[in-house]
BALOBA-1460 file (C-alpha; in Angstrom, 3 decimals):
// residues 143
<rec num="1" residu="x" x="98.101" y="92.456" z="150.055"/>
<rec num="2" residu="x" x="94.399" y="91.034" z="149.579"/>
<rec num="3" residu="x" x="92.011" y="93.311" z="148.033"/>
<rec num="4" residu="x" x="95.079" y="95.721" z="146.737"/>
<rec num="5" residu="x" x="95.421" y="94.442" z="142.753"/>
<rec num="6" residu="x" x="97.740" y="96.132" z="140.736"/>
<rec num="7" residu="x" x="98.523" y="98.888" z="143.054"/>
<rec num="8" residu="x" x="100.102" y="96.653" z="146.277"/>
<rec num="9" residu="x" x="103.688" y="98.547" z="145.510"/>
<rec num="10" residu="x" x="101.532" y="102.495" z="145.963"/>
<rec num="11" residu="x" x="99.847" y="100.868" z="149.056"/>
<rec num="12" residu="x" x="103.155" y="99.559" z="150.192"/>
<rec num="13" residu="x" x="104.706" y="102.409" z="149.809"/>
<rec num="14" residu="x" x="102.045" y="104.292" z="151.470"/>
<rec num="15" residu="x" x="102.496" y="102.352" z="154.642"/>
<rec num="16" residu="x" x="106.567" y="103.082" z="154.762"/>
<rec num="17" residu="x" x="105.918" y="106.561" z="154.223"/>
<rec num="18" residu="x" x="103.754" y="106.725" z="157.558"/>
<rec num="19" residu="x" x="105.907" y="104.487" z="159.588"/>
<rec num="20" residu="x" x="109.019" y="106.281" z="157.802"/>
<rec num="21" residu="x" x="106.869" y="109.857" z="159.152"/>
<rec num="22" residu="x" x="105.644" y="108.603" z="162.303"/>
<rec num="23" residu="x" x="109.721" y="107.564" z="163.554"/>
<rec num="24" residu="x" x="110.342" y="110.375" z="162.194"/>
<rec num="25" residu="x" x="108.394" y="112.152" z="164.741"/>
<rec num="26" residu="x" x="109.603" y="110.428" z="167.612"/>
<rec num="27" residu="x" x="113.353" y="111.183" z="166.956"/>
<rec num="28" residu="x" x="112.692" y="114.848" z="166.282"/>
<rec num="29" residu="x" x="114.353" y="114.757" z="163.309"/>
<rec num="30" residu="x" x="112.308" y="117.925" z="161.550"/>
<rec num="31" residu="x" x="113.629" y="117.369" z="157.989"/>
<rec num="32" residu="x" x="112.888" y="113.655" z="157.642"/>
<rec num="33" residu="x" x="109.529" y="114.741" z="159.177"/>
<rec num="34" residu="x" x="108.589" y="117.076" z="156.899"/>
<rec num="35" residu="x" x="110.015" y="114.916" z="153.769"/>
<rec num="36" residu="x" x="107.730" y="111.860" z="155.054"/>
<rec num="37" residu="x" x="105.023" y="114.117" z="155.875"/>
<rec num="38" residu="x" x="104.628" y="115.192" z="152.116"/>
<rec num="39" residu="x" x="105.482" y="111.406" z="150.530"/>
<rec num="40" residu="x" x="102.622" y="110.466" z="152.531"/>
<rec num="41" residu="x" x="100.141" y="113.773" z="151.317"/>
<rec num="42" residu="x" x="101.390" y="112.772" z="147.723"/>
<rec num="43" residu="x" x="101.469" y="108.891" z="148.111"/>
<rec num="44" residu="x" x="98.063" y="109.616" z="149.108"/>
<rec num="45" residu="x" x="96.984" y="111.552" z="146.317"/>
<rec num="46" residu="x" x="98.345" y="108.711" z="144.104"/>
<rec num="47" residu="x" x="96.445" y="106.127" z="145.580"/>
<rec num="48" residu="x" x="93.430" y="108.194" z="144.808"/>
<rec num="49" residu="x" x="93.815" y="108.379" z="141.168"/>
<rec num="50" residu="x" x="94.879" y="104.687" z="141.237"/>
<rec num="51" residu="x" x="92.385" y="103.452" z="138.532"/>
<rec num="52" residu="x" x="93.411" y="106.347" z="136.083"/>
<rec num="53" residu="x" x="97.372" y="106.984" z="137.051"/>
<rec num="54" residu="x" x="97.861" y="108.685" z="133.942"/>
<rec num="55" residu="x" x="102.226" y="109.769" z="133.302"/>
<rec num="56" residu="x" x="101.088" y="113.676" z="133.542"/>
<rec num="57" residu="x" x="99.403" y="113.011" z="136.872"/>
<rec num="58" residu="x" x="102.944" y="111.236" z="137.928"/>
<rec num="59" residu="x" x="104.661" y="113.947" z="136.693"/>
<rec num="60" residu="x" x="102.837" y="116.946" z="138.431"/>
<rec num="61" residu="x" x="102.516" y="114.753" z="141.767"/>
<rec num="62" residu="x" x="106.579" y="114.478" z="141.407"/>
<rec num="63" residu="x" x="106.747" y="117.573" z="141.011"/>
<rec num="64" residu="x" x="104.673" y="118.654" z="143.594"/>
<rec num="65" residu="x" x="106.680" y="116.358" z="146.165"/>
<rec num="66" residu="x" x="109.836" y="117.689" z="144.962"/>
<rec num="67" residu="x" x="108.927" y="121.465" z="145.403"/>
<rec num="68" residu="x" x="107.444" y="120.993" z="148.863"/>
<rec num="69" residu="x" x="110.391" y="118.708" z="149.785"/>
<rec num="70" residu="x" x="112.713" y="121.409" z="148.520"/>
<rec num="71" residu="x" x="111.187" y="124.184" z="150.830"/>
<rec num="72" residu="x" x="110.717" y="121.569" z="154.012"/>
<rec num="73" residu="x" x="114.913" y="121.312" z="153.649"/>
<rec num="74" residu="x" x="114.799" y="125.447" z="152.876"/>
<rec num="75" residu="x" x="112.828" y="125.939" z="156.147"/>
<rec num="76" residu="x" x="115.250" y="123.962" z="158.181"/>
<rec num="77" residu="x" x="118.433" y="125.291" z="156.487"/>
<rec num="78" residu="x" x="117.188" y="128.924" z="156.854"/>
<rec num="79" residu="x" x="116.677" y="128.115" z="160.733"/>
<rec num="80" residu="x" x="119.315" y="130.112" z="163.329"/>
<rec num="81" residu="x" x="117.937" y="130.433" z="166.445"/>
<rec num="82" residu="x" x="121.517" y="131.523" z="167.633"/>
<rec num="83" residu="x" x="122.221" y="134.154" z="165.304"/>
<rec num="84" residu="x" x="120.942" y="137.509" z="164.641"/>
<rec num="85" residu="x" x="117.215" y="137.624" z="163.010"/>
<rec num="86" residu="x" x="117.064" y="137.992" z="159.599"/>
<rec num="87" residu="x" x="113.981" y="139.016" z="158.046"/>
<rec num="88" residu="x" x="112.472" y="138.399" z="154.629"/>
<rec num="89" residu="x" x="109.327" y="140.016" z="153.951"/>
<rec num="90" residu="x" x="109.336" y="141.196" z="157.596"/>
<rec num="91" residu="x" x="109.398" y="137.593" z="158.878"/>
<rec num="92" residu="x" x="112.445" y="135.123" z="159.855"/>
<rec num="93" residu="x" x="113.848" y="133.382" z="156.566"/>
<rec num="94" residu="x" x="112.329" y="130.174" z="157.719"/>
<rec num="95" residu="x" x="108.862" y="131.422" z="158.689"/>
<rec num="96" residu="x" x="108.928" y="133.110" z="155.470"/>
<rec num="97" residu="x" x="109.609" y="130.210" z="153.371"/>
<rec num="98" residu="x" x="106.919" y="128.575" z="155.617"/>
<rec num="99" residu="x" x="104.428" y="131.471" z="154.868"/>
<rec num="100" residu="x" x="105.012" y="132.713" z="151.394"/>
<rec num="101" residu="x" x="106.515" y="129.545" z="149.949"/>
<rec num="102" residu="x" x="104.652" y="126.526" z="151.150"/>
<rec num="103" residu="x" x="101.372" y="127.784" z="152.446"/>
<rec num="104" residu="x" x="100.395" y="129.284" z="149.083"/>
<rec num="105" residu="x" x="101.516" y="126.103" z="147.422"/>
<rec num="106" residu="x" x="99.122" y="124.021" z="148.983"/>
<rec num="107" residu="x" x="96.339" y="125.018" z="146.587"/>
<rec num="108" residu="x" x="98.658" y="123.135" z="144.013"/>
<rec num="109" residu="x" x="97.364" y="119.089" z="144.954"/>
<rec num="110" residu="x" x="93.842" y="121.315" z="145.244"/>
<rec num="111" residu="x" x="94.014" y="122.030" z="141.078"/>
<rec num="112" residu="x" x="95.564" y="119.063" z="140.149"/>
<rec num="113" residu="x" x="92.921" y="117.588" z="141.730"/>
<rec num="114" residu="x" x="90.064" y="119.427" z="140.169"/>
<rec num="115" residu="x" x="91.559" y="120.441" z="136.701"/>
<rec num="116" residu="x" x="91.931" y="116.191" z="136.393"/>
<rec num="117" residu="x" x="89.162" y="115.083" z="138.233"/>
<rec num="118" residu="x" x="87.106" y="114.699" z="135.067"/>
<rec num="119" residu="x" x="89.299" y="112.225" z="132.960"/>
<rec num="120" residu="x" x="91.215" y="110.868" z="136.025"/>
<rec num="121" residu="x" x="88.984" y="110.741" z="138.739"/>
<rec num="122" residu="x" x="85.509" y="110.305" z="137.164"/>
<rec num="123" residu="x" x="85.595" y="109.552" z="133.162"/>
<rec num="124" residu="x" x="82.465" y="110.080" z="131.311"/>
<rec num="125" residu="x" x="81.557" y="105.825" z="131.370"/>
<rec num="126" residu="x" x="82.244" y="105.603" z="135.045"/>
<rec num="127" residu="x" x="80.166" y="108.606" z="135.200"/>
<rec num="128" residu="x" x="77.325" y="107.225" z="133.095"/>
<rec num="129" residu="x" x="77.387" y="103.872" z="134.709"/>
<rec num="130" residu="x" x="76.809" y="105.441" z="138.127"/>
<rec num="131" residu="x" x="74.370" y="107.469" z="136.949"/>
<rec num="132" residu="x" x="72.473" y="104.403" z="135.645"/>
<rec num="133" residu="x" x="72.748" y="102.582" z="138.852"/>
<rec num="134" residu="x" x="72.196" y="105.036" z="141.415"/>
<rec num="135" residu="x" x="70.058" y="107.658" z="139.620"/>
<rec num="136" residu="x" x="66.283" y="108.520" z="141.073"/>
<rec num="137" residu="x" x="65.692" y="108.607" z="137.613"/>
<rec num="138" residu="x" x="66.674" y="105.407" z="136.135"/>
<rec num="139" residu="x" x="65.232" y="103.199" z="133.980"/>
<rec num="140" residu="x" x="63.370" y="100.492" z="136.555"/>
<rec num="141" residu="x" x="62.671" y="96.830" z="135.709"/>
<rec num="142" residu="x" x="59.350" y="95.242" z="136.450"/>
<rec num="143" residu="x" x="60.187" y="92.899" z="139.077"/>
């Protein structure tokens, strides 16, 4: 891939992930759907933080996949439309992995993001070099 350096294999592996999503999608297949839906949230994510994709960063982003991916499978394990209701937290099981597993987790590639963004995102030089090139307040050459 032109243009991709080092990180072809993320941006590779971004692509399968939505094709891998997207047929899942069309053969209704909800667990594959939700598994490539997160892989491509997280794969995402990675690609981000390509030019600082620190082992702690892999880490918490595998971990983050894994947890979601565990409660996507949950959700559609939990599911029986044909049996008897059973309620957790006044909700179907599924819904209420849905609701009080997964929805609150989705603040979790929120602080990652922001507790990181300093030394992954934007270290101090990249910071300072901006700063010097885009600043109101720079330093201006006579020209």
């Amino acid at each position: 891939m032109k243009g991709a350096g080092d990180h072809g294999g993320l941006a590779l592996g971004l692509a399968a992930a939505c094709l891998a999503a997207g047929a899942a999608g069309v053969t209704g297949n909800a667990v594959f759907l939700g598994v490539a839906s997160i892989a491509v949230i997280v794969l995402t994510l990675a690609f981000g933080w390509r030019s600082n994709l620190s082992g702690s960063i892999l880490w918490s982003l595998a971990g983050i996949y894994a947890l979601f991916s565990a409660l996507i499978v949950a959700i559609v394990w939990l599911e029986n439309p044909a049996g008897p209701p059973q309620l957790w937290l006044g909700l179907p099981r599924s819904t209420a992995v849905l609701v009080y597993g997964i929805w609150p987790l989705q603040t979790l590639p929120c602080l990652l993001f922001a507790i990181r963004f300093q030394d992954a995102v934007l270290p101090a030089a990249k910071l300072e070099r901006f700063l010097a090139e885009h600043s109101r307040h720079r330093k201006t050459t006579a020209r």
